[in-house]
Backbone as a chain_set.jsonl record, in Angstrom:
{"seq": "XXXXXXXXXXXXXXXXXXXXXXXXXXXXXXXXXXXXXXXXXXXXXXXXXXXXXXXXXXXXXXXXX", "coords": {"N": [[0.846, -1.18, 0.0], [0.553, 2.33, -0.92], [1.887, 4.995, 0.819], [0.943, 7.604, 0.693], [-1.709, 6.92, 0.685], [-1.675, 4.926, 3.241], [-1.915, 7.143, 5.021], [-3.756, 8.947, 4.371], [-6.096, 7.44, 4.611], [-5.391, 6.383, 7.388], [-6.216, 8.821, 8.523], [-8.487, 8.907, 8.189], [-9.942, 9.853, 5.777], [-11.392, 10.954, 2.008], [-10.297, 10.333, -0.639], [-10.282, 12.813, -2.113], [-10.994, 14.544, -0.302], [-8.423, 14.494, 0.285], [-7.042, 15.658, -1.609], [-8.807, 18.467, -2.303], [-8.105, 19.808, -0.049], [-5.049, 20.1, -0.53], [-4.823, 20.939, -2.941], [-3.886, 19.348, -5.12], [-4.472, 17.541, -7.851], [-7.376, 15.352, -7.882], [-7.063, 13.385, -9.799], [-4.362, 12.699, -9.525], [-4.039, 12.113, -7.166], [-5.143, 9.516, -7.02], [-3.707, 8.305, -9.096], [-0.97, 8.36, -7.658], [-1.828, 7.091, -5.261], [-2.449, 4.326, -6.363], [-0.784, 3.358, -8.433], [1.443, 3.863, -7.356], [3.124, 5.938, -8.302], [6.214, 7.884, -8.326], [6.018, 11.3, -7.146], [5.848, 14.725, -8.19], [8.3, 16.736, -6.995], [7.038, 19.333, -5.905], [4.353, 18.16, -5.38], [5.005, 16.52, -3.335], [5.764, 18.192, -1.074], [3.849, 19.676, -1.012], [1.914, 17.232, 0.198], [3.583, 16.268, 2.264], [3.398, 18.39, 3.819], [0.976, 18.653, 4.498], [0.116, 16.003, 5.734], [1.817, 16.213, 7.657], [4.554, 14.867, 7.508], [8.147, 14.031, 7.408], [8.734, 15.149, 4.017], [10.366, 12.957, 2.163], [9.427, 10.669, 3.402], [6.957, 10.751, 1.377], [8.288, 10.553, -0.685], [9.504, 8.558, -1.181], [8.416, 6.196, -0.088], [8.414, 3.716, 1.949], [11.168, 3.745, 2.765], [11.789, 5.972, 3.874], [12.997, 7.0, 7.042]], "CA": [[0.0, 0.0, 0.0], [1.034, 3.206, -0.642], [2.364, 5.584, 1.66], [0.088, 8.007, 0.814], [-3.331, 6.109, 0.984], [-1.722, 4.649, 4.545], [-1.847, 8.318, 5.6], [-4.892, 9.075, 3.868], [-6.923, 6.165, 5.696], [-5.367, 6.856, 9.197], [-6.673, 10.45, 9.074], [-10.446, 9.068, 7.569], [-10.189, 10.847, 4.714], [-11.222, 10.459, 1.219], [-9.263, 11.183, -2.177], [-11.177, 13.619, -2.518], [-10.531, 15.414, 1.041], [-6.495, 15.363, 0.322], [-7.145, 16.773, -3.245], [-9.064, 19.945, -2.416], [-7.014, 20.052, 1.095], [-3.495, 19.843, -1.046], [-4.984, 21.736, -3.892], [-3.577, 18.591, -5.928], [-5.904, 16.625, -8.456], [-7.438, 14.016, -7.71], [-6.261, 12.074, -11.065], [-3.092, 12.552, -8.996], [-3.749, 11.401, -5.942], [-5.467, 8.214, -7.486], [-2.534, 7.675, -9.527], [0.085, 7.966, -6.711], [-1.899, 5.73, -4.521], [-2.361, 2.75, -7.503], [0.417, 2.582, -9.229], [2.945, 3.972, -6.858], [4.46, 6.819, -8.642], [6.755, 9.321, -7.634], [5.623, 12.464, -7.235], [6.69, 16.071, -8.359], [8.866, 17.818, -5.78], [5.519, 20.22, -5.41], [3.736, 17.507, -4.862], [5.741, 15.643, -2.589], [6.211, 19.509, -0.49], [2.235, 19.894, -0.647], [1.258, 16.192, 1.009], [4.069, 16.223, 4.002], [2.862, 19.399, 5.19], [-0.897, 17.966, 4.586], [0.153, 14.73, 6.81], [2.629, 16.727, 8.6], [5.302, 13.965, 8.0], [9.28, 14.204, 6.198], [9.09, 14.548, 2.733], [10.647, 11.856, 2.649], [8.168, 9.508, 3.632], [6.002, 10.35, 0.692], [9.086, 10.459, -1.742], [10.473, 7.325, -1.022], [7.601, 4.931, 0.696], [9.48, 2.355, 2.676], [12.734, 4.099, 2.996], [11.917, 6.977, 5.121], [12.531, 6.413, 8.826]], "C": [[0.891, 1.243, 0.0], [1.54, 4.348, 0.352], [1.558, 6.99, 1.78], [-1.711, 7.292, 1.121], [-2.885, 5.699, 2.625], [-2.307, 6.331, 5.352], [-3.099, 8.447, 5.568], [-6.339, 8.615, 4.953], [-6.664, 6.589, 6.792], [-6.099, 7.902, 9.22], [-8.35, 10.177, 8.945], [-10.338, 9.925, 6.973], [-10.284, 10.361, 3.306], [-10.199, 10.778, 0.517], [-9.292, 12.226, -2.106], [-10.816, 14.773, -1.422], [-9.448, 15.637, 0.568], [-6.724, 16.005, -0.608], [-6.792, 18.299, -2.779], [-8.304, 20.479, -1.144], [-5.551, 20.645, 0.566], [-3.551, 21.006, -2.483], [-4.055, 20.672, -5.595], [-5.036, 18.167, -6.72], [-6.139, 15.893, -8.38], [-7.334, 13.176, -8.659], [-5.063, 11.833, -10.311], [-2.915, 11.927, -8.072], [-4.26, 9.981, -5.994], [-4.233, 7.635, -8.156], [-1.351, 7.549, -8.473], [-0.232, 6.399, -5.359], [-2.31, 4.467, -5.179], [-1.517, 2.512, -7.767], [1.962, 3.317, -8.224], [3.696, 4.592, -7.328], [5.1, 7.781, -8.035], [6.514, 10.661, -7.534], [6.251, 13.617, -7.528], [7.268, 16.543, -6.781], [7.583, 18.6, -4.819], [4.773, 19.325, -5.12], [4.105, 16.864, -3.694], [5.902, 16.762, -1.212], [4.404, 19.68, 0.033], [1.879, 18.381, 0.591], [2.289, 15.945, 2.157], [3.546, 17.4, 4.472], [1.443, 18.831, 5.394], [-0.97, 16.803, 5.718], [1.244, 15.22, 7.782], [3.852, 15.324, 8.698], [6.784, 14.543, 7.102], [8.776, 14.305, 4.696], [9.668, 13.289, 2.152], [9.943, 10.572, 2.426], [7.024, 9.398, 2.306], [6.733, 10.109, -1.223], [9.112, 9.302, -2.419], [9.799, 6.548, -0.231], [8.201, 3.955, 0.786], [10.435, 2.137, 3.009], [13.113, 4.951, 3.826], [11.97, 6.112, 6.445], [11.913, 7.46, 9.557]], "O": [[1.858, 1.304, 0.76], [0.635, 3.893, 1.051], [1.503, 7.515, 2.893], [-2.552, 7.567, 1.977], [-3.708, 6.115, 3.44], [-3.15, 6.324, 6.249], [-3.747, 8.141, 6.569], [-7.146, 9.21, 5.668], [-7.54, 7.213, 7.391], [-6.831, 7.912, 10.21], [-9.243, 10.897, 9.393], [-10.612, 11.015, 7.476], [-9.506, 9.45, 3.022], [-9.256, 11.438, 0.953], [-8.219, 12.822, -2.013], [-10.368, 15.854, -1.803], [-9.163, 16.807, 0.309], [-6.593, 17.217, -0.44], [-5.785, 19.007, -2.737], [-7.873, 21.63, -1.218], [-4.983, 21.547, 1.183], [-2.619, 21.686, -2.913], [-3.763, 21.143, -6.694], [-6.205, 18.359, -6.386], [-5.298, 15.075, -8.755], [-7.544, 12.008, -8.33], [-4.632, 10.683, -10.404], [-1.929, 11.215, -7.886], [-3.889, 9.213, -5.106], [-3.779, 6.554, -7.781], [-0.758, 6.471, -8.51], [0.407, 5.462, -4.883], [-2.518, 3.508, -4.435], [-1.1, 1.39, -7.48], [3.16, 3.203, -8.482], [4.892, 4.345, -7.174], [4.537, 8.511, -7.219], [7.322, 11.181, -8.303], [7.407, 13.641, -7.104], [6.642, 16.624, -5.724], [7.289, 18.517, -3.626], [4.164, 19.755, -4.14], [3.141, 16.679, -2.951], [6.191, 16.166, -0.175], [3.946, 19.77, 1.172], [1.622, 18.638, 1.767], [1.8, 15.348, 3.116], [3.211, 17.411, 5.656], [0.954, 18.625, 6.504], [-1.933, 16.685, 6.475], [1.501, 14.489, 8.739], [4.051, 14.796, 9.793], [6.623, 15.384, 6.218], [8.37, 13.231, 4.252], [8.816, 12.663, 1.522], [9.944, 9.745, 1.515], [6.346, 8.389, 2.111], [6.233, 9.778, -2.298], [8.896, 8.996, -3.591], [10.546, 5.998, 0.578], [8.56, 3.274, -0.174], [10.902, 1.083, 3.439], [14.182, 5.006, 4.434], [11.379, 5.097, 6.815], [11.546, 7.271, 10.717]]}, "num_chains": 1, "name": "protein.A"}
């Protein structure tokens, strides 16, 4: 599972919530949590402050500590 969707889920939130929260699209945030891609810098800068975690963590799912 992605590292975003884990986040996602803990908080009870949909897609849809991080989207308009993150000001990302939700094509984006569906695609990062399916197929596991890497995200833009800006993206990656927008969803740790949104989950308040490293960058890091949403860079590199499974590598952050």
């Amino acid at each position: 599972m992605s590292t975003v969707k884990e986040l996602r889920r803990r908080g009870a939130l949909s897609q849809q919530d991080v989207a308009t929260a993150t000001g990302i699209s939700l094509p984006t945030i569906k695609r990062l949590e399916g197929q596991g891609r890497r995200p833009h810098p800006r993206t990656v800068r927008a969803l740790a402050e949104f989950f308040k975690v490293k960058p890091d963590a949403i860079a590199f799912p499974g590598n952050a500590s």
